[in-house]
C-alpha positions as CSV (number, residue, x, y, z in Angstrom):
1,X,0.0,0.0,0.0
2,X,1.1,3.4,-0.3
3,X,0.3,6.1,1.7
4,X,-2.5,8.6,0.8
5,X,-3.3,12.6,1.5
6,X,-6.4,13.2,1.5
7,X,-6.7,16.1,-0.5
8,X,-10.7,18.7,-0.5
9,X,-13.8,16.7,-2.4
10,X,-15.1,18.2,-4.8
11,X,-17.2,21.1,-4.4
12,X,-20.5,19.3,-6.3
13,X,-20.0,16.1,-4.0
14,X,-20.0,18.3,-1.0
15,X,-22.9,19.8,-2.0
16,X,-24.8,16.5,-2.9
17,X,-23.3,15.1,0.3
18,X,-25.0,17.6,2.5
19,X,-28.4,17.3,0.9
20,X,-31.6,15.9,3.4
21,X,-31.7,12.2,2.2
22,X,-28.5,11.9,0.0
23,X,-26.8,8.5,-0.2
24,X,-24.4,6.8,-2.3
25,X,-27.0,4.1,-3.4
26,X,-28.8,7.6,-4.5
27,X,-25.8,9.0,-6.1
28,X,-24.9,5.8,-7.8
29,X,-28.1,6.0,-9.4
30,X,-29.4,9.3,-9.6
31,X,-26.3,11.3,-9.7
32,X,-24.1,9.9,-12.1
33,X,-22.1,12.8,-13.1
34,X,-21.4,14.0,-9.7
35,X,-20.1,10.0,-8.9
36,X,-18.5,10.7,-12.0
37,X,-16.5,13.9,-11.0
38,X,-16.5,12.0,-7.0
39,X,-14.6,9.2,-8.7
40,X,-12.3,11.2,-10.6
41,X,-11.2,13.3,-7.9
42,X,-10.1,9.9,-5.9
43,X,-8.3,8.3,-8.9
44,X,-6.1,11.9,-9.1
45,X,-5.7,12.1,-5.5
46,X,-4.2,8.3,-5.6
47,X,-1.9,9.2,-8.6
48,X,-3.7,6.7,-11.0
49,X,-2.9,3.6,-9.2
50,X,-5.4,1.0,-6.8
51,X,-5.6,2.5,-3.3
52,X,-4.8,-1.2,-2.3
53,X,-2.5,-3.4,-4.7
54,X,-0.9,-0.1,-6.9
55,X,-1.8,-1.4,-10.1
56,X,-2.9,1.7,-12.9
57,X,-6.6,2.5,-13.0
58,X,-8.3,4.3,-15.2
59,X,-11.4,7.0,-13.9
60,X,-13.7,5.1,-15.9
61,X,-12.9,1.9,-14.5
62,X,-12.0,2.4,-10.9
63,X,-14.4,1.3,-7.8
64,X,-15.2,4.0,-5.5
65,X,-14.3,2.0,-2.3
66,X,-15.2,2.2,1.4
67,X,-12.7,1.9,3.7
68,X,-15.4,1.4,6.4
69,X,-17.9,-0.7,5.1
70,X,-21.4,1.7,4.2
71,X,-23.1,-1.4,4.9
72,X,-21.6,-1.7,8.8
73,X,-20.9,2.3,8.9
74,X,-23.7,3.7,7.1
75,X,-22.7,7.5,8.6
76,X,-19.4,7.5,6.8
77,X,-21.0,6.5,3.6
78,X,-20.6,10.1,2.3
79,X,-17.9,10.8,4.1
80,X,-14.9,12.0,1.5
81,X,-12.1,10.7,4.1
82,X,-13.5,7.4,4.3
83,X,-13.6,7.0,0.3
84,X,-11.0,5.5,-1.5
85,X,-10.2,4.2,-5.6
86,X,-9.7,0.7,-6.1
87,X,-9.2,-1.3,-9.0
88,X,-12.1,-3.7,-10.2
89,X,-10.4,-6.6,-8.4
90,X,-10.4,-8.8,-11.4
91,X,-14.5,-8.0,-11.9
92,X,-13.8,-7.4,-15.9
93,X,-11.6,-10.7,-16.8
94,X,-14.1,-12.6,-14.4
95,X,-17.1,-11.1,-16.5
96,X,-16.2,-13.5,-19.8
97,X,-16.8,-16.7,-17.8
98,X,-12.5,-16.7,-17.2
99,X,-11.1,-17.5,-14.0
100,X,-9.3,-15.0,-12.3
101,X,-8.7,-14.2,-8.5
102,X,-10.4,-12.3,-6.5
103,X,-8.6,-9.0,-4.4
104,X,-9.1,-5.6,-3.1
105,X,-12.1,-4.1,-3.0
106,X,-14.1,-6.9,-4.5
107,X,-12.4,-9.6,-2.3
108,X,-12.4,-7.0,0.7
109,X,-16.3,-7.0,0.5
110,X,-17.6,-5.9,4.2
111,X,-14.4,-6.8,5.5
112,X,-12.4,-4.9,7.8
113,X,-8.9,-3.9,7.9
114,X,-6.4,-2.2,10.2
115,X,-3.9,-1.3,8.2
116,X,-4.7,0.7,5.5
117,X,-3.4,3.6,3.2
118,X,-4.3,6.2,5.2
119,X,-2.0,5.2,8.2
120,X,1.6,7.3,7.3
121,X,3.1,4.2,8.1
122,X,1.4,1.7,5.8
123,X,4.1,1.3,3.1
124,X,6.3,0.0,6.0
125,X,4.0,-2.3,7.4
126,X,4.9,-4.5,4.0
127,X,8.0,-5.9,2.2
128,X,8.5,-6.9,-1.3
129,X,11.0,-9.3,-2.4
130,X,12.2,-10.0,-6.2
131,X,9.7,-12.7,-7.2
132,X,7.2,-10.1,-6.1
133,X,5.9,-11.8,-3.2
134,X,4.3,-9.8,-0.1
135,X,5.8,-10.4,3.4
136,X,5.0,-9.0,7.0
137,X,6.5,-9.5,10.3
138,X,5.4,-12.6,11.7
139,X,3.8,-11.3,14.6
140,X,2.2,-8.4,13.0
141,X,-1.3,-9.9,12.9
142,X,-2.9,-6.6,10.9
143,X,-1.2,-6.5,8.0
144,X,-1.2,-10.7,8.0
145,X,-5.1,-9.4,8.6
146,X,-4.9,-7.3,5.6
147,X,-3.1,-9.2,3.1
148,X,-5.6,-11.9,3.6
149,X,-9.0,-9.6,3.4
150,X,-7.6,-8.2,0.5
151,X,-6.4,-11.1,-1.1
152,X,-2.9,-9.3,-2.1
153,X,-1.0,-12.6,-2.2
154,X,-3.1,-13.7,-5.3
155,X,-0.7,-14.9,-7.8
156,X,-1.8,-12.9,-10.2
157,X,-0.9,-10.1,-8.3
158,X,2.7,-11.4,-7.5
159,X,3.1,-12.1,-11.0
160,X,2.5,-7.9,-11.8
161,X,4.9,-7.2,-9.0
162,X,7.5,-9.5,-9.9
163,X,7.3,-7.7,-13.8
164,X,7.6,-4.6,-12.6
165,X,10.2,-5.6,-10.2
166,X,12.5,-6.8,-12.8
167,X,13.5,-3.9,-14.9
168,X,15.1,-2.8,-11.5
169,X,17.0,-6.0,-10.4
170,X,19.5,-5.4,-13.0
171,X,20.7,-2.3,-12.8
172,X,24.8,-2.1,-12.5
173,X,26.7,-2.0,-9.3
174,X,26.8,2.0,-8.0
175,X,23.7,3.2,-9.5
176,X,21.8,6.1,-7.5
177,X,19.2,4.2,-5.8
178,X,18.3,7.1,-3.2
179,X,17.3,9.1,-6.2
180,X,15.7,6.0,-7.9
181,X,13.4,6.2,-4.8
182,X,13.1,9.2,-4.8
183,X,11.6,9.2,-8.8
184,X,9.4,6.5,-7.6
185,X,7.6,8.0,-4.7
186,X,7.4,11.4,-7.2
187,X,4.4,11.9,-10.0
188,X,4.8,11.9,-13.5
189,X,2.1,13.8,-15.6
190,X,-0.2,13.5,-11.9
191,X,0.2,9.1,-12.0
192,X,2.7,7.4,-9.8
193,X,4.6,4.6,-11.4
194,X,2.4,0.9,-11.4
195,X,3.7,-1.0,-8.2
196,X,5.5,2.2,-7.0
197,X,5.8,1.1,-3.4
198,X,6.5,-2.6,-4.0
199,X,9.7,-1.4,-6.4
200,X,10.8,0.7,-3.5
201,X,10.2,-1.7,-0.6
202,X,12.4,-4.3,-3.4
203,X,15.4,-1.6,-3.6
204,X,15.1,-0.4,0.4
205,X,15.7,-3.8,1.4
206,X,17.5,-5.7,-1.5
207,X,19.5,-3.0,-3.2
208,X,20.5,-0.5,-0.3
């Protein structure tokens, strides 16, 4: 996960959001240009990648995600901090009759999680090694928690991670890897890298 700053809704969401009666199940049907402009705001804020795994997402694609479940918190619903952009969780390649795993928001379902991208010190809570697979400290039972609700040791996942893992596992002896991290934790053109944090938790703890 990578951390995320919650930035001002915008102003036509606020507006909706205040009305007697509003609700997302009303904006999702009623209201589709505001959820339209709601869902846009979140994919910019998150620099065009999944608020959960850090693959790319498109506005037109992305799931606008509750951290606290609507259906368990029902206050916090239209609540901008508790609203997040996740990627379809494998919904689309599913939709053909294919098989494909399950994970973040559409595995997370009305599950709950403790560790989540709007602690500061999320991206730490998880390590990435070169085959792309997702570890936590053993005794760390949120993130184990987490990984598991959010199904981010799918090997389809791993399989992304490892991809975008590799172009950096070859790079020569002496190569500027604080400023590599530093480019990877930067936007380019308002979209972080795909997998930013898992190719900086690879070259923190394998290349440093």
């Amino acid at each position: 996960m990578k951390y995320i700053e919650k930035q001002s809704p915008p102003q036509s969401f606020l507006q909706y959001s205040s009305r007697r009666g509003a609700s997302f199940e009303d904006l999702s049907n009623n209201h589709l240009e505001i959820k339209q402009e709601l869902r846009c705001s979140l994919v910019e804020e998150q620099g065009h990648i999944c608020c959960y795994c850090g693959c790319r997402i498109k506005t037109a694609d992305a799931i606008v995600e509750h951290l606290n479940p609507r259906q368990k918190y029902p206050t916090l619903q239209l609540e901008y901090c508790n609203l997040l952009a996740s990627c379809d969780g494998g919904q689309n390649k599913r939709s053909n009759g294919n098989e494909y795993p399950s994970c973040c928001d559409d595995h997370k379902n009305n599950g709950e999680i403790r560790v989540h991208p709007l602690l500061t010190d999320c991206e730490s809570r998880f390590k990435f090694d070169e085959d792309g697979d997702i570890i936590c400290a053993p005794d760390d039972e949120e993130a184990i928690q987490a990984i598991k609700i959010l199904n981010l040791k799918s090997p389809a996942l791993r399989h992304r991670r490892k991809a975008a893992i590799a172009g950096y596992s070859y790079y020569p002896k002496g190569h500027d890897w604080k400023m590599e991290v530093e480019n990877l934790m930067r936007k380019i053109d308002e979209q972080y890298i795909e997998f930013c944090f898992v190719i900086k938790s690879y070259v923190l703890n394998f290349k440093m």
